[in-house]
OpenMM code with the backbone's topology and positions (N, CA, C; nanometers):
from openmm import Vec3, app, unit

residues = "UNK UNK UNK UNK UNK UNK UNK UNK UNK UNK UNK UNK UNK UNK UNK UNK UNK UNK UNK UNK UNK UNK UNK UNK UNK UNK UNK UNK UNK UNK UNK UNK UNK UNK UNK UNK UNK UNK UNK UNK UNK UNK UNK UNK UNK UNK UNK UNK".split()
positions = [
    Vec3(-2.2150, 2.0417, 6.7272),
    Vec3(-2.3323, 2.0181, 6.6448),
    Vec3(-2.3191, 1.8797, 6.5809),
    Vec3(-2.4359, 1.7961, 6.6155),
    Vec3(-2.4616, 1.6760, 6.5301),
    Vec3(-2.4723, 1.7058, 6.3822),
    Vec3(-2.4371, 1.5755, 6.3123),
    Vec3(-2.5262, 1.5666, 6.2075),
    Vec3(-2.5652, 1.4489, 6.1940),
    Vec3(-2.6553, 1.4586, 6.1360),
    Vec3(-2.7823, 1.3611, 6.1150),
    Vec3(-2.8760, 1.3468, 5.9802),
    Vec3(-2.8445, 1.2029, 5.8719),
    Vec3(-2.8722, 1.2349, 5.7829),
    Vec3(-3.0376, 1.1329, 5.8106),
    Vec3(-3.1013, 1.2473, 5.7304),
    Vec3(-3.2600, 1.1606, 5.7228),
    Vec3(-3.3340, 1.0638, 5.5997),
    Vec3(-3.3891, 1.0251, 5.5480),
    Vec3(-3.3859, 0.9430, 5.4542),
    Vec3(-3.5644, 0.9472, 5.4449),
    Vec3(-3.6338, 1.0101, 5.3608),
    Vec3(-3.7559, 0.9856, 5.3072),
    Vec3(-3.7491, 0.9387, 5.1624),
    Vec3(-3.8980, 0.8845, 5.2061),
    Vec3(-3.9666, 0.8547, 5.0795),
    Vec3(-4.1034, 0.9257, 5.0435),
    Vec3(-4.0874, 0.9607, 4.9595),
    Vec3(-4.2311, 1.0430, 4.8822),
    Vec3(-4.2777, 0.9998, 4.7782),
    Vec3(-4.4245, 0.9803, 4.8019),
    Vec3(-4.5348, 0.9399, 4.6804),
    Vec3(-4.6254, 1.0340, 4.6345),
    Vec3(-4.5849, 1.0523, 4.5285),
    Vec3(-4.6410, 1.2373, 4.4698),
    Vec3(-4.7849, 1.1301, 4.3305),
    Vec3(-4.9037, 1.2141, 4.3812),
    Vec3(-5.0328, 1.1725, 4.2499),
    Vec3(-5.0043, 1.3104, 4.1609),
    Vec3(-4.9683, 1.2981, 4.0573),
    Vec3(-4.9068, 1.4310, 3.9695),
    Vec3(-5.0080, 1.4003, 3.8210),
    Vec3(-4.9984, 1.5420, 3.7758),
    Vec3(-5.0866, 1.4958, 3.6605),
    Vec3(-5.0311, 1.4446, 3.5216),
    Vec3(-5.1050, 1.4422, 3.4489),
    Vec3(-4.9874, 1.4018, 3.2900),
    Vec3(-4.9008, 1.5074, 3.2374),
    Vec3(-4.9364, 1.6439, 3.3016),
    Vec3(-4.8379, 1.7345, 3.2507),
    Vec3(-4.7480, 1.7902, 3.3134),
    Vec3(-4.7796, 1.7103, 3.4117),
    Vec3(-4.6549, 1.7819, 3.5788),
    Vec3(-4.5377, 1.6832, 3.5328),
    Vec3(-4.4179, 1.7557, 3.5561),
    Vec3(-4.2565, 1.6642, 3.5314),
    Vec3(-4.2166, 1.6748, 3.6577),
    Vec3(-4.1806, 1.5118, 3.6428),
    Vec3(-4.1627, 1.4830, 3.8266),
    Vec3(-4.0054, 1.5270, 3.8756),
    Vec3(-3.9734, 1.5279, 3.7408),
    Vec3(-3.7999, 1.5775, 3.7936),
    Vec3(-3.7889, 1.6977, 3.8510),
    Vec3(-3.8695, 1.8424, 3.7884),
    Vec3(-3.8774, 1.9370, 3.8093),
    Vec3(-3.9368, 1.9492, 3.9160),
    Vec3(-4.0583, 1.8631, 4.0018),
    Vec3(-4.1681, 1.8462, 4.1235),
    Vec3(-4.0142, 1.8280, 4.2110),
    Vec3(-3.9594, 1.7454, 4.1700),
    Vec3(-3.8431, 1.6850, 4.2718),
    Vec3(-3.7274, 1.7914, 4.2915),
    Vec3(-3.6835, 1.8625, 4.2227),
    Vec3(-3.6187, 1.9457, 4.2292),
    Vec3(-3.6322, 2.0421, 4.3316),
    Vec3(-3.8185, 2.1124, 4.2774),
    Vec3(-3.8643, 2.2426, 4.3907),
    Vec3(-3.8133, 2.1716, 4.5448),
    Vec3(-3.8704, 2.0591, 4.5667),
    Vec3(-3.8748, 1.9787, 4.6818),
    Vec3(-3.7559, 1.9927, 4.7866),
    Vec3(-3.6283, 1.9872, 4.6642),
    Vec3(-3.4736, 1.9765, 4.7510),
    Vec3(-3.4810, 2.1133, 4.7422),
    Vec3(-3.5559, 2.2348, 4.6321),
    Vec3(-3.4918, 2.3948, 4.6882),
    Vec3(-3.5899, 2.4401, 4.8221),
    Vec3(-3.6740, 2.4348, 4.8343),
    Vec3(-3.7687, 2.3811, 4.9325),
    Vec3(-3.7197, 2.3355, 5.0339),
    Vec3(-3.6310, 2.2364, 5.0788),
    Vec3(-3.6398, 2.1732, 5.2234),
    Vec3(-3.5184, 2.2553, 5.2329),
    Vec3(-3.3852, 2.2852, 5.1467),
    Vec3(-3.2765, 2.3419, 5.1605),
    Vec3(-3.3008, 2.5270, 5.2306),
    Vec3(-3.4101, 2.5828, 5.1557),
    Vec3(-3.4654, 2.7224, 5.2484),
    Vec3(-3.5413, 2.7103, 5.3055),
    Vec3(-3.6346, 2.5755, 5.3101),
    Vec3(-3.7119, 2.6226, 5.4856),
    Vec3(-3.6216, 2.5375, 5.6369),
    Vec3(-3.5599, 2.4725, 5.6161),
    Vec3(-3.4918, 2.4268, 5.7163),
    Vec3(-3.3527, 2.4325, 5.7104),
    Vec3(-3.2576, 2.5300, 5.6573),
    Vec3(-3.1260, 2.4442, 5.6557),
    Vec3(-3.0821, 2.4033, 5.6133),
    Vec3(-3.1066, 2.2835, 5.5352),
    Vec3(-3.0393, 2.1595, 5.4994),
    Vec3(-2.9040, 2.2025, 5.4222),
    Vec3(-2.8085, 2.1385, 5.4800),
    Vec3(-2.6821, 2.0997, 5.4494),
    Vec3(-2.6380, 2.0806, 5.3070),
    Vec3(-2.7221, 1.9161, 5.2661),
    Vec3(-2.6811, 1.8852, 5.1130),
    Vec3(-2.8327, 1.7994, 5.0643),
    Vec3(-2.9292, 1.8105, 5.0317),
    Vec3(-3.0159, 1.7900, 4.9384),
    Vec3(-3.0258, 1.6919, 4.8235),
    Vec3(-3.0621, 1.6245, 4.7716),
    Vec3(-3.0309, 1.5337, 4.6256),
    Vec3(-3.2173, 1.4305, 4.6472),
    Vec3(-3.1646, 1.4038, 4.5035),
    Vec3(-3.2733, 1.3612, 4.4475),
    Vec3(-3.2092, 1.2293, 4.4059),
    Vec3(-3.2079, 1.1165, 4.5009),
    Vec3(-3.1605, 0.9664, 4.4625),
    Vec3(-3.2418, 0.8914, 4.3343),
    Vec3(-3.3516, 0.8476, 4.3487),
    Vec3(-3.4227, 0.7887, 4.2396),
    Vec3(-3.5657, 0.8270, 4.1970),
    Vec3(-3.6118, 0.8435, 4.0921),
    Vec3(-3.7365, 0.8443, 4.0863),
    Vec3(-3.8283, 0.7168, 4.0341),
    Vec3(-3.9240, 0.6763, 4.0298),
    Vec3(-3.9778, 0.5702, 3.9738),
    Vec3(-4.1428, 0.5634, 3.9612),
    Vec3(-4.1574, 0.5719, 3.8601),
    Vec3(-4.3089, 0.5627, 3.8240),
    Vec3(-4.3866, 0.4605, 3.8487),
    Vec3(-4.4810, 0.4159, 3.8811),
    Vec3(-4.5796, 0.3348, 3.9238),
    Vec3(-4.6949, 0.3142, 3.8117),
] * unit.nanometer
topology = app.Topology()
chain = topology.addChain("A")
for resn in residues:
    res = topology.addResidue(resn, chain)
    for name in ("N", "CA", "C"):
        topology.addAtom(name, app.Element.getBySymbol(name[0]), res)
C-alpha cells in the first residue's frame, strides 16, 4: 500500500456567527470517516 499525502485548499463564505475553527475541525472529522484518512490537521486559517 502507497501512501500519498494530498494537500487542499478551501475557501469557506461563513456567516458572522459561524467559527471557522470549529467549520475546520468538522471538515478533518469528516474526511477522517468518510474516507479513511490516516492523519488529518488543520495547517492555517486566514481571513480575507
Amino acid at each position: 500500500m502507497h501512501r500519498t499525502h494530498v494537500y487542499l485548499k478551501v475557501v469557506l463564505d461563513l456567516d458572522e456567527d459561524d467559527n471557522p475553527q470549529r467549520i475546520a475541525q468538522e471538515m478533518v472529522r469528516a474526511l477522517s470517516r468518510m474516507y479513511g484518512v490516516r492523519t488529518a490537521e488543520v495547517s492555517s486559517l486566514q481571513e480575507d
